[in-house]
C-alpha positions as CSV (number, residue, x, y, z in Angstrom):
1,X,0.0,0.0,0.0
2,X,2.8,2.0,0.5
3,X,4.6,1.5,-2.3
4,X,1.1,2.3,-4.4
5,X,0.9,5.5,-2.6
6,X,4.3,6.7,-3.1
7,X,3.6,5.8,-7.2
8,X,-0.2,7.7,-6.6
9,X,1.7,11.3,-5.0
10,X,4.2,11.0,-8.0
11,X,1.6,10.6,-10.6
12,X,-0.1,13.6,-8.7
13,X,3.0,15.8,-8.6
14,X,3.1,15.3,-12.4
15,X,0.0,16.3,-13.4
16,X,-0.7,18.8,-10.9
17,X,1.9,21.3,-11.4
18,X,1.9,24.9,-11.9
19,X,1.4,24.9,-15.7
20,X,-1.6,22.8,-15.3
21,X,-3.1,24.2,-12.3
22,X,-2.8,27.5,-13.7
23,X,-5.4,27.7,-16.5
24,X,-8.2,26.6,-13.7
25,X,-7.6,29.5,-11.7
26,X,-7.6,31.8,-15.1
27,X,-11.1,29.6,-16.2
28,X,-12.8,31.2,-13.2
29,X,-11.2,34.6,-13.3
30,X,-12.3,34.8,-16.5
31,X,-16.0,33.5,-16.2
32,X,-16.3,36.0,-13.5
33,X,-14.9,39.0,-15.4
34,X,-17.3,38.4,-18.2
35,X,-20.1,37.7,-16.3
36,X,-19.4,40.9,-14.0
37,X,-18.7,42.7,-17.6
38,X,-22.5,41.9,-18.9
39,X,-24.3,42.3,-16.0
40,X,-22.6,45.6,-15.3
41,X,-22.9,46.7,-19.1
42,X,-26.6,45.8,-19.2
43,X,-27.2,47.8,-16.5
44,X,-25.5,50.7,-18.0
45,X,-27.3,50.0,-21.2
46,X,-31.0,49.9,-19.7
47,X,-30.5,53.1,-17.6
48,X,-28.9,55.1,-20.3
49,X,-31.5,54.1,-23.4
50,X,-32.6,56.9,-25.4
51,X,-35.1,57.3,-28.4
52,X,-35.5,59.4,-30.8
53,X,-39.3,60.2,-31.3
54,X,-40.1,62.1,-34.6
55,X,-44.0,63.8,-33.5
56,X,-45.6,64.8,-37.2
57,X,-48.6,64.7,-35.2
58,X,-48.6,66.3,-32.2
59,X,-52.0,65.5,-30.8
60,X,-53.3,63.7,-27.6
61,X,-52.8,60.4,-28.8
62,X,-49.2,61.1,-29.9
63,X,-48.6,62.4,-26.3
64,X,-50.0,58.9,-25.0
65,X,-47.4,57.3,-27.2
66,X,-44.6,59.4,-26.0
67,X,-45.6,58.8,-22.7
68,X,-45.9,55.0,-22.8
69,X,-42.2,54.5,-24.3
70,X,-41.0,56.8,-21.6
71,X,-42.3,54.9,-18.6
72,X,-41.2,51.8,-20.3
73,X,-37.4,53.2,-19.3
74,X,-36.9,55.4,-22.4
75,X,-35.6,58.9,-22.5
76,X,-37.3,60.5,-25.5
77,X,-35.8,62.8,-27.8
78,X,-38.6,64.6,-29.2
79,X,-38.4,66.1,-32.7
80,X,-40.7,67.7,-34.7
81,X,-40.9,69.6,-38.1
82,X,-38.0,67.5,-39.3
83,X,-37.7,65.5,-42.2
84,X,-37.8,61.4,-41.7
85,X,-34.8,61.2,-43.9
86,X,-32.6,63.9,-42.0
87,X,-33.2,61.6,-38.8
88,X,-32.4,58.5,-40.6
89,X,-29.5,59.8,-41.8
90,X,-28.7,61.4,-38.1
91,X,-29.3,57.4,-37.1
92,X,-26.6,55.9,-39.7
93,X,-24.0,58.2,-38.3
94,X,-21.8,56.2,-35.9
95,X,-21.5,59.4,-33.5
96,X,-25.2,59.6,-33.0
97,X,-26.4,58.8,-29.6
98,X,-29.1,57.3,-30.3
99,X,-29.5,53.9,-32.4
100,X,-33.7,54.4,-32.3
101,X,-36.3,56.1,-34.4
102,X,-40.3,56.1,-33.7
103,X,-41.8,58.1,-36.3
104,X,-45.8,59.3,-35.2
105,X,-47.1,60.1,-38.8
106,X,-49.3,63.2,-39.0
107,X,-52.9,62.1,-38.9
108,X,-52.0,59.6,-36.3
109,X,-55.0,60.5,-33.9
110,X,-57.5,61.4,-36.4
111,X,-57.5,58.1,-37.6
112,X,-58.0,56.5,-34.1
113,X,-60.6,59.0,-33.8
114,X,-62.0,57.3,-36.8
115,X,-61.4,53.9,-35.2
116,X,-58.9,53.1,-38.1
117,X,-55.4,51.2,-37.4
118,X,-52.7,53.8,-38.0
119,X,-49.0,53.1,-38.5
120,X,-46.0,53.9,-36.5
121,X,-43.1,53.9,-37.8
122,X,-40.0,52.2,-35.9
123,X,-36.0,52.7,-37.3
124,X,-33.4,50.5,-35.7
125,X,-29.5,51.0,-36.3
126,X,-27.9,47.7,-35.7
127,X,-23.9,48.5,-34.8
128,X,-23.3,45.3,-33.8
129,X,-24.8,42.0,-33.7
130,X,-24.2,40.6,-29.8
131,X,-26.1,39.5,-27.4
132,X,-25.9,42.9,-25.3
133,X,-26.2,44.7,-28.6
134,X,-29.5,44.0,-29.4
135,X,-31.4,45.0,-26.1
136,X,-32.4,48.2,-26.8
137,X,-34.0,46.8,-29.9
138,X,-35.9,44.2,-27.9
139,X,-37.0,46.8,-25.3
140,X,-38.4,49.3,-27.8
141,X,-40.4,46.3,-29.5
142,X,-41.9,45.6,-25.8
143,X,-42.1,49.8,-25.5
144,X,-44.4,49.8,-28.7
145,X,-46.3,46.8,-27.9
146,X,-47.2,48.4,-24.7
147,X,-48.4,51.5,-26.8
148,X,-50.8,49.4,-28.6
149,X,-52.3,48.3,-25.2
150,X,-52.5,51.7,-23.8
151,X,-53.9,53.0,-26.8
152,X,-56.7,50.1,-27.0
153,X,-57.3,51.1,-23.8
154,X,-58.2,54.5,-24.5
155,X,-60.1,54.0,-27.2
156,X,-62.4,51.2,-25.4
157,X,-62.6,53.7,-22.5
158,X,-64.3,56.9,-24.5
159,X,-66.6,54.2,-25.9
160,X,-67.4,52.1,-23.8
161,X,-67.2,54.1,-20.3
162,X,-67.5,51.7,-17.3
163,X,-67.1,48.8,-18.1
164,X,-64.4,46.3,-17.5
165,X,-62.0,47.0,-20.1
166,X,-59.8,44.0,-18.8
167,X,-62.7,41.7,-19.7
168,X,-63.4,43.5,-23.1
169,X,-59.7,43.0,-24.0
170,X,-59.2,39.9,-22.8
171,X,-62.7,37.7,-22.1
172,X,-61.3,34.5,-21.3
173,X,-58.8,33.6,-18.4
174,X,-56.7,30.3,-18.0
175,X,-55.7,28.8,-15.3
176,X,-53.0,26.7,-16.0
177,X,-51.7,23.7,-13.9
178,X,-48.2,22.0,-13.9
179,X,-48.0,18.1,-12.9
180,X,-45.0,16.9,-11.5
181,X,-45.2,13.2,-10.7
182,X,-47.7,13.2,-7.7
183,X,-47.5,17.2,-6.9
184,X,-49.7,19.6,-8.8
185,X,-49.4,23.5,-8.7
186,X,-51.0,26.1,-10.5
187,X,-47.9,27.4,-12.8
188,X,-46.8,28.2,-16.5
189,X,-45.4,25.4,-18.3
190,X,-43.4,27.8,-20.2
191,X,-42.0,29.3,-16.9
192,X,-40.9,26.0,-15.3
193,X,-39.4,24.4,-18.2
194,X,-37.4,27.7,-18.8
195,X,-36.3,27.5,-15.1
196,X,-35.0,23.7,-15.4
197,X,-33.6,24.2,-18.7
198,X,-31.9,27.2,-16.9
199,X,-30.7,25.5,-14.0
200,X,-29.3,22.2,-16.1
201,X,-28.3,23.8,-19.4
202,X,-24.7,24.4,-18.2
203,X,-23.8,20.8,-16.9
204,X,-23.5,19.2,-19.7
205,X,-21.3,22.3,-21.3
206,X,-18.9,21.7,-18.1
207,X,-19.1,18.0,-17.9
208,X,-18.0,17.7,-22.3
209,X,-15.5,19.8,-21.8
210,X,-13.8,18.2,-18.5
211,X,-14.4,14.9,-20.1
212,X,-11.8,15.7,-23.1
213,X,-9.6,17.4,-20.8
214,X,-8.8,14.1,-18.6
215,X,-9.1,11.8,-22.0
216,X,-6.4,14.3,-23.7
217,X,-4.3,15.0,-19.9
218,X,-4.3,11.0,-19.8
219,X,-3.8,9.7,-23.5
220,X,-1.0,12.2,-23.8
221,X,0.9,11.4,-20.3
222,X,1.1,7.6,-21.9
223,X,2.6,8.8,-25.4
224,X,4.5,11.0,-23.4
225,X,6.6,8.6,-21.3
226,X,6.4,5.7,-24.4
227,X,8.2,8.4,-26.4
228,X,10.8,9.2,-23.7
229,X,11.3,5.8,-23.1
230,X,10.3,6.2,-19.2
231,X,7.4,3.7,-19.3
232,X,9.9,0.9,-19.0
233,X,11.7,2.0,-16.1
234,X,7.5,2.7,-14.9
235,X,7.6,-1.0,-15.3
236,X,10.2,-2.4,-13.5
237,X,9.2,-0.6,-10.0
238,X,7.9,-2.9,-7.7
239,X,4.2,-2.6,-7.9
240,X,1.5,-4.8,-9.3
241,X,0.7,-3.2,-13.3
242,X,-3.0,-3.3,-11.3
243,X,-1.5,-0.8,-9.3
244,X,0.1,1.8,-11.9
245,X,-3.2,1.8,-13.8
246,X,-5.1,2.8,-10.8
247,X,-2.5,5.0,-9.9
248,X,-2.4,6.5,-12.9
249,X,-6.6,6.7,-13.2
250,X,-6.7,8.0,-9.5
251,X,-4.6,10.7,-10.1
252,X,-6.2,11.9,-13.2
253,X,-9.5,11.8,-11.9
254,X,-8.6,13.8,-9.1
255,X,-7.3,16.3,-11.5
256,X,-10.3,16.3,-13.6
257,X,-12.7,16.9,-10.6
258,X,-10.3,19.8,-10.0
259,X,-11.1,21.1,-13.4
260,X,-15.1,20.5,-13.0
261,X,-15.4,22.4,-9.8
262,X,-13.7,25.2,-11.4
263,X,-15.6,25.4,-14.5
264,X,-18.6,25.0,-13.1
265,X,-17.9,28.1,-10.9
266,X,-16.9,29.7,-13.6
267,X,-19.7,29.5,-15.2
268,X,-22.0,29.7,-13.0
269,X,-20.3,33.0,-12.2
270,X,-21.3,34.1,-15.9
271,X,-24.4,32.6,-16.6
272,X,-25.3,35.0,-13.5
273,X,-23.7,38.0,-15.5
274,X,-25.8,36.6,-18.7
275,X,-29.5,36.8,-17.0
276,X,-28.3,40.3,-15.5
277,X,-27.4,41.5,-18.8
278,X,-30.7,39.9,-20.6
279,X,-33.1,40.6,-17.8
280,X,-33.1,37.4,-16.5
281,X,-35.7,35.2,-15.9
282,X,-38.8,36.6,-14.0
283,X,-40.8,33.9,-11.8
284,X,-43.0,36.1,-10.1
285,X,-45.3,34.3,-8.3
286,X,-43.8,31.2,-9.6
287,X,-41.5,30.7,-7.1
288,X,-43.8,29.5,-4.5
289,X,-45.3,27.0,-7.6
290,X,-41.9,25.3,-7.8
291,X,-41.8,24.8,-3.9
292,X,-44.8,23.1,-4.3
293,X,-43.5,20.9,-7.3
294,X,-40.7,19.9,-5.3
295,X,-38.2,21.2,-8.4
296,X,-34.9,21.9,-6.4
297,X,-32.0,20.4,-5.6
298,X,-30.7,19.2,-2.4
299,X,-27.4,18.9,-1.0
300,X,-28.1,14.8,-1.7
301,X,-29.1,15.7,-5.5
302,X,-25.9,17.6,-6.2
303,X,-24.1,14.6,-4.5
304,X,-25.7,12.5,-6.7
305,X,-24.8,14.8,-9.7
306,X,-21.3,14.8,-8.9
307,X,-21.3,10.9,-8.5
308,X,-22.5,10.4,-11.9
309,X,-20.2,12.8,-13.2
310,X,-17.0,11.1,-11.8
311,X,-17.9,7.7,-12.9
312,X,-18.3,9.4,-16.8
313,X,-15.0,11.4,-16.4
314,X,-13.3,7.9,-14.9
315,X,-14.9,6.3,-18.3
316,X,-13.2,8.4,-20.3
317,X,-9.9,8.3,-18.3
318,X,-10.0,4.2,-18.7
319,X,-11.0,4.5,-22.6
320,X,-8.4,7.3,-22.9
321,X,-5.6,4.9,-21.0
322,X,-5.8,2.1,-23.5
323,X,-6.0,4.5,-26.8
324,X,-3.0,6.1,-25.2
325,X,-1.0,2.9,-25.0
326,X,-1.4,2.5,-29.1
327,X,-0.3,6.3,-29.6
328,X,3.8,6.0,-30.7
329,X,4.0,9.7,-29.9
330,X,2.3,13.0,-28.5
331,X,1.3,13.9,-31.9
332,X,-0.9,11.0,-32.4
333,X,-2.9,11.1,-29.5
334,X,-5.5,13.7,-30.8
335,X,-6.2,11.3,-33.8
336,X,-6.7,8.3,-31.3
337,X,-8.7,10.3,-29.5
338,X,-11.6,10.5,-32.0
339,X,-13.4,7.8,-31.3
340,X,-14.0,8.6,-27.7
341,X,-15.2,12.5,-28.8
342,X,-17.6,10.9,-31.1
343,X,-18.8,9.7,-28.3
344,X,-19.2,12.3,-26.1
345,X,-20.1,14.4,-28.9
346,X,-23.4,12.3,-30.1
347,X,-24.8,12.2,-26.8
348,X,-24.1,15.8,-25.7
349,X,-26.1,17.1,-28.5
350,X,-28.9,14.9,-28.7
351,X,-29.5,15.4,-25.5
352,X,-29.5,19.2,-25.3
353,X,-31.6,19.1,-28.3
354,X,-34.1,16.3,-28.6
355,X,-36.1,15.2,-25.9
356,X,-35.1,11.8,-25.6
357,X,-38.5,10.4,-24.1
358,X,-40.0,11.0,-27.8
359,X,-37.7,10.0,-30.3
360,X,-37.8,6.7,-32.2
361,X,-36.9,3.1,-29.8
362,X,-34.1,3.3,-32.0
363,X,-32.6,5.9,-31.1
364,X,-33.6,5.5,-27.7
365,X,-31.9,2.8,-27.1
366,X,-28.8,4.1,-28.7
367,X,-28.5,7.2,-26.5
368,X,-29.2,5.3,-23.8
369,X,-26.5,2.4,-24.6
370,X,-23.7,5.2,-24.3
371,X,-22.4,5.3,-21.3
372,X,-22.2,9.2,-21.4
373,X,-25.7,9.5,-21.9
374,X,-26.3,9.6,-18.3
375,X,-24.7,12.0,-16.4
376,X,-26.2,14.8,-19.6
377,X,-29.9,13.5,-18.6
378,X,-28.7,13.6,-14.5
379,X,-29.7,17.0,-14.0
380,X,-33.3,17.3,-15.6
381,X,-34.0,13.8,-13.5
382,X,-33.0,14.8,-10.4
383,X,-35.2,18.0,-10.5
384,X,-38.2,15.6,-11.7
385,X,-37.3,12.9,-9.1
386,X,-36.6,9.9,-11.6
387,X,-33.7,8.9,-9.0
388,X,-34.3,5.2,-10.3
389,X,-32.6,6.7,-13.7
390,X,-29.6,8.4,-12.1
391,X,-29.1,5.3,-9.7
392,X,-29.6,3.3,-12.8
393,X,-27.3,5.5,-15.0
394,X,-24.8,5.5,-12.2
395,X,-24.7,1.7,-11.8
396,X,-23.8,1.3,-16.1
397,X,-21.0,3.5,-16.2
398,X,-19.5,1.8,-13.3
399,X,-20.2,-1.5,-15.5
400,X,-18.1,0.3,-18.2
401,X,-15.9,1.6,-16.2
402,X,-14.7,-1.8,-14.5
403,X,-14.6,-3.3,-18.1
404,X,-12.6,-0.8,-19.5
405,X,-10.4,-0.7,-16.3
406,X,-9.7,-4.6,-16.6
407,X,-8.8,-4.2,-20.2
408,X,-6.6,-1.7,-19.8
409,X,-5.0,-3.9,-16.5
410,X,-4.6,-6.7,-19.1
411,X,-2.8,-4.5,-21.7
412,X,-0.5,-2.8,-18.8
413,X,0.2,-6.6,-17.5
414,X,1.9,-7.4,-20.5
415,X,5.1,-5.8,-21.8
416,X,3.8,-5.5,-25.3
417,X,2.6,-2.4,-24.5
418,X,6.0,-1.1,-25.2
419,X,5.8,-1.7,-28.8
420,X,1.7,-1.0,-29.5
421,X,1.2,1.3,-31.7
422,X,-1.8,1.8,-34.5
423,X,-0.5,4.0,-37.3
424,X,-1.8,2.8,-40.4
425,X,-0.1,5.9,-42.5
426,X,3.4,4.5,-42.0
427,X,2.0,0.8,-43.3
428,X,1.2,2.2,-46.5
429,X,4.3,4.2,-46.9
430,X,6.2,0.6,-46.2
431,X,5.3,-0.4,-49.5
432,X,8.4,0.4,-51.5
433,X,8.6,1.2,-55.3
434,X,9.2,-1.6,-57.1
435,X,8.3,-4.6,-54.3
């Protein structure tokens, strides 16, 4: 035992080392400066928006329209007696300090006097095409639909004077109720949906790219020391090959649960940043709905979370242990390496894109044959409360896992592991003119 842990705190010391270590602590920094960077910038974008609000018509009902796209968090820039296409022009000009146009065309009120639908006019100057960037765009469309209620409004008001003008707009109201397994609340699908999606979305992001990292850190520490001609002295120690594998495994998982925990505060440090920058998501009184639908995580689901993910990152270590031992050099690994990103790759997108539940038996049983399947559909099953799934899930990849890990103990055990290699370029450049 001691002899495996002296092996175990070298394999450590090697793969933890300043380099590595280094690009963890930049992951987060850098998560956090962007996420600080939108959420701050959005701010500063919705307190500072400005229209410009070209008034051919200057009546009452233009007024109402001004008005409306002020309290929406506008500050108007009223014009009048100007030409449309001296504004527009005004608008293409990058120094202009606004990058919106509402044009009220004259006759605007007469024709609502006249219960007619009259046109407004909206110009939008698109200087870039970012997330942030198009904001004010989005909050001008919700400005002028909220213009369009007020205005209704109005006009139902000097016609129809008393009555409920909620009821006249709107006559029906629905109720809507959200079934979770055996708890019922009265919710929007929409909303809850949004909010799981939310919560799970980045998981997956974290757990693909942690996956390649420990495949690539592993793969390449075995072409490494075949190329430097160290595996053989690795060889001769005095410890069981059963031993160096796990040694080598253990220490790469270690590193790889570094690497998740960073990335996934990193990120969650920007996808905080994101929903400050794009408003985030509003659950008004649905937060009391999702308390009754039980959809949260405990300490016990994020345990469960992080078991699922170990056993997928120590699948990929074991697959990326035995394609490393037929790499003849560093530059081969990525090549070798393809196989296992196909794999990660198939199920990572499927499952943030289809809903697995309704696709063909098929395909079904494909996704669910993979072993990296599971820890992508952990998240959305822990907030439902399919535990049987993640249990189930959790129970396969340790199948694969021992499997692999025993394969990669018989290939370790034997010393042709010194001279694998699968390069089928250099076959066919054996062939020789002439033989």
């Amino acid at each position: 035992m001691r002899k495996f842990a002296v092996l175990l705190r070298k394999e450590l010391k090697e793969l933890a080392t300043p380099q590595m270590l280094l690009p963890f602590v930049v992951t987060v920094l850098m998560f956090a400066f962007i996420g600080n960077v939108m959420g701050t910038q959005g701010a500063e974008d919705a307190a500072n928006r400005s229209v410009i609000i070209l008034d051919l018509d200057q009546s009452s009902a233009s007024e109402l329209v001004v008005d409306t796209i002020a309290q929406a968090g506008f500050a108007p820039d009223i014009r009048a007696q100007v030409e449309v296409e001296q504004v527009v022009d005004e608008l293409k000009s990058k120094e202009s300090a606004s990058r919106l146009l509402v044009v009220i065309p004259e006759g605007f009120g007469e024709r609502l006097s006249e219960v007619q639908r009259p046109q407004i006019v909206t110009y939008s100057a698109l200087r870039n095409l970012s997330a942030t960037g198009s904001q004010d765009v989005s909050a001008l469309q919700q400005a002028i639909a909220g213009v369009s209620e007020a205005v209704s409004a109005q006009m139902l008001a000097e016609r129809v004077g008393g009555a409920d003008l909620e009821a006249l707009k709107s006559p029906l109201v629905v109720e809507e109720h959200v079934i979770v397994g055996d708890k019922e609340a009265v919710a929007s699908p929409d909303m809850i949906g949004g909010f799981i999606s939310q919560q799970t979305m980045f998981i997956p992001i974290v757990l693909f790219l942690v996956t390649i990292f420990a495949a690539q850190m592993v793969a390449t520490t075995i072409a490494n020391e075949k190329e430097n001609k160290t595996l053989e002295t690795l060889l001769a120690t005095p410890i069981s090959r059963g031993g160096l594998v796990a040694s080598k495994m253990i220490a790469a998982a270690t590193v790889a649960l570094l690497s998740a925990g960073a990335y996934m505060l990193g990120m969650s440090y920007y996808m905080k940043g994101l929903q400050a920058s794009l408003g985030g998501m509003e659950l008004g009184g649905g937060s009391g709905a999702l308390a009754e639908l039980g959809l949260s995580l405990g300490v016990g689901d994020y345990v469960l979370l992080g078991i699922t993910m170990f056993f997928a990152i120590l699948v990929a270590i074991s697959i990326a242990l035995i394609l490393g031992a037929f790499a003849e050099n560093v530059r081969a690994v990525q090549s070798l390496l393809t196989p296992l990103i196909m794999m990660l790759m198939l199920p990572y997108l499927l499952v943030l894109l289809l809903d697995i539940e309704a696709v063909s038996p098929v395909l079904r049983v494909l996704v669910y044959a993979i072993p990296f399947s599971h820890p992508f559909m952990a998240g959305p099953n822990l907030f439902l409360g399919n535990y049987g799934m993640v249990w189930a899930g959790i129970a396969y990849e340790a199948l694969w896992f021992v499997a692999f890990l025993v394969l990669a103990a018989r290939i370790f055990s034997s010393d042709r592991i010194l001279t694998m290699k699968l390069d089928l370029g250099k076959k066919r450049k054996g062939l020789r003119p002439g033989n």
